[in-house]
N, C-alpha and C positions, 0 to 999 in steps of 0.2 A: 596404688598407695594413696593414704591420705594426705593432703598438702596440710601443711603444719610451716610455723613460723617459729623462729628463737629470738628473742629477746630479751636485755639485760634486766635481772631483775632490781624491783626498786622496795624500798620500805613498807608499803602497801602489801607488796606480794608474801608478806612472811605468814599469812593463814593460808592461803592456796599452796603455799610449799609445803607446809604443815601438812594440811591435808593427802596433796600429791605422794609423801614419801608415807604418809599412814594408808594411804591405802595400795599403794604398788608393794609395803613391803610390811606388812603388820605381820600377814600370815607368814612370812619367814621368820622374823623378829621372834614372834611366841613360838616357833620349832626352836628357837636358839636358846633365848634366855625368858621369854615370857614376854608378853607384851605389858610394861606397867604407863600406861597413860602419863600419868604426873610424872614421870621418871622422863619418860619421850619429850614431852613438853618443855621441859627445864632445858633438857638437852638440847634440842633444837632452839630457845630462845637461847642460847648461850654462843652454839655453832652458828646463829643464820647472821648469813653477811654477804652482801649486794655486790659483793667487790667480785667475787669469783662464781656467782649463782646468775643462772640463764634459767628462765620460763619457756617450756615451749606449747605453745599455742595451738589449735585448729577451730578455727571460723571465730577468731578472739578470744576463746576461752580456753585456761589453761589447763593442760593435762599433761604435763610433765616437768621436768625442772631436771638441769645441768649442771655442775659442776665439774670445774677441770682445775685443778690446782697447777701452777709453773713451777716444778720443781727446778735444781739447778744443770741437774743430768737428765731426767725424763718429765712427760707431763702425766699427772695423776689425775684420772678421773674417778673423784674421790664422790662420786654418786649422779647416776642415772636415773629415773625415774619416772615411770609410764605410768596411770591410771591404770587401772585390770581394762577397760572399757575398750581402750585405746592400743592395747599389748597386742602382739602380734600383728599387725599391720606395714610393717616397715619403717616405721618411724625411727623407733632407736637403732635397727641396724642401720640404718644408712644415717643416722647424727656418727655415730662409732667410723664406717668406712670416709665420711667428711671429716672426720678429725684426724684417721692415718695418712689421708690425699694430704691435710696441711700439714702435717707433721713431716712427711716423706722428704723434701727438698732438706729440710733442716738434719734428717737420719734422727728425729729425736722418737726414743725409746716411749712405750707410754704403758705405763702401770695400772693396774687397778684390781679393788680386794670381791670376792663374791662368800654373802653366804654360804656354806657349806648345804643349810639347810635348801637353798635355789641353786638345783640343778639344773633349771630351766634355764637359765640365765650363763651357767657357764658353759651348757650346750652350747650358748647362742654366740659368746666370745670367743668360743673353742674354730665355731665355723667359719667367723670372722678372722682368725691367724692369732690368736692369743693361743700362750703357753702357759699350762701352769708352772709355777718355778719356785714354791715353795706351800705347804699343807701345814697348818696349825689345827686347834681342836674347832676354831668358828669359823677359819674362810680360807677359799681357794686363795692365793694369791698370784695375780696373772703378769702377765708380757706380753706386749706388742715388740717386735724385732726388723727392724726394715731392714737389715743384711744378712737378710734368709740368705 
């Protein structure tokens, strides 16, 4: 595995997240609704906020970014994202099993939505002890459950 580092992100880092999630998830995005640039771009100046977004790093440069929302019953991991470059390496699955390890003492439940269109990805959560626990027309919606 590649050694990779997480770190909070800061105001500077909002074109490298930019980037990060246009290129880990463009090609799913246009299977869904189309990829509209100007559309993305609003959106994410709107969403990005330092408060709950982690960069994750390898040899200082970033190629991924975290989000984990504190909901009041589970934690939402309301986006993951790897550069294509960086995908399959073990990185994101082992951020995913470090977040069920902290999560476990507390029993807290952890959520999160997947394209429909990346089936790649809910392979990948499926392996990790996610369930799916509800299907709408754009995304898996999953479960992590610590009293299997």
């Amino acid at each position: 595995m590649i050694a990779y580092k997480i770190r909070d992100a800061i105001q500077n880092d909002f074109e490298a997240a930019y980037n990060i999630k246009k290129d880990a998830l463009q090609s799913y995005v246009d299977k869904t609704w189309g990829w509209n640039e100007e559309f993305q771009r609003k959106y994410h100046e709107k969403h990005f906020d330092t408060k709950n977004l982690q960069i994750i790093e390898v040899q200082k440069k970033p190629v991924g970014s975290l989000e984990i929302l504190d909901k009041d019953d589970h934690l939402l991991i309301s986006g993951l994202y790897i550069i294509q470059k960086f995908q399959s390496k073990n990185i994101g699955s082992t951020i995913i099993r470090n977040i069920i390890e902290d999560s476990k003492s507390k029993k807290r439940t952890i959520k999160l939505n997947v394209l429909k269109a990346n089936e790649r990805a809910k392979q990948l959560y499926e392996s990790l002890g996610f369930e799916t626990y509800m299907v709408d027309n754009i995304y898996y919606k999953m479960i992590y459950r610590h009293n299997k």
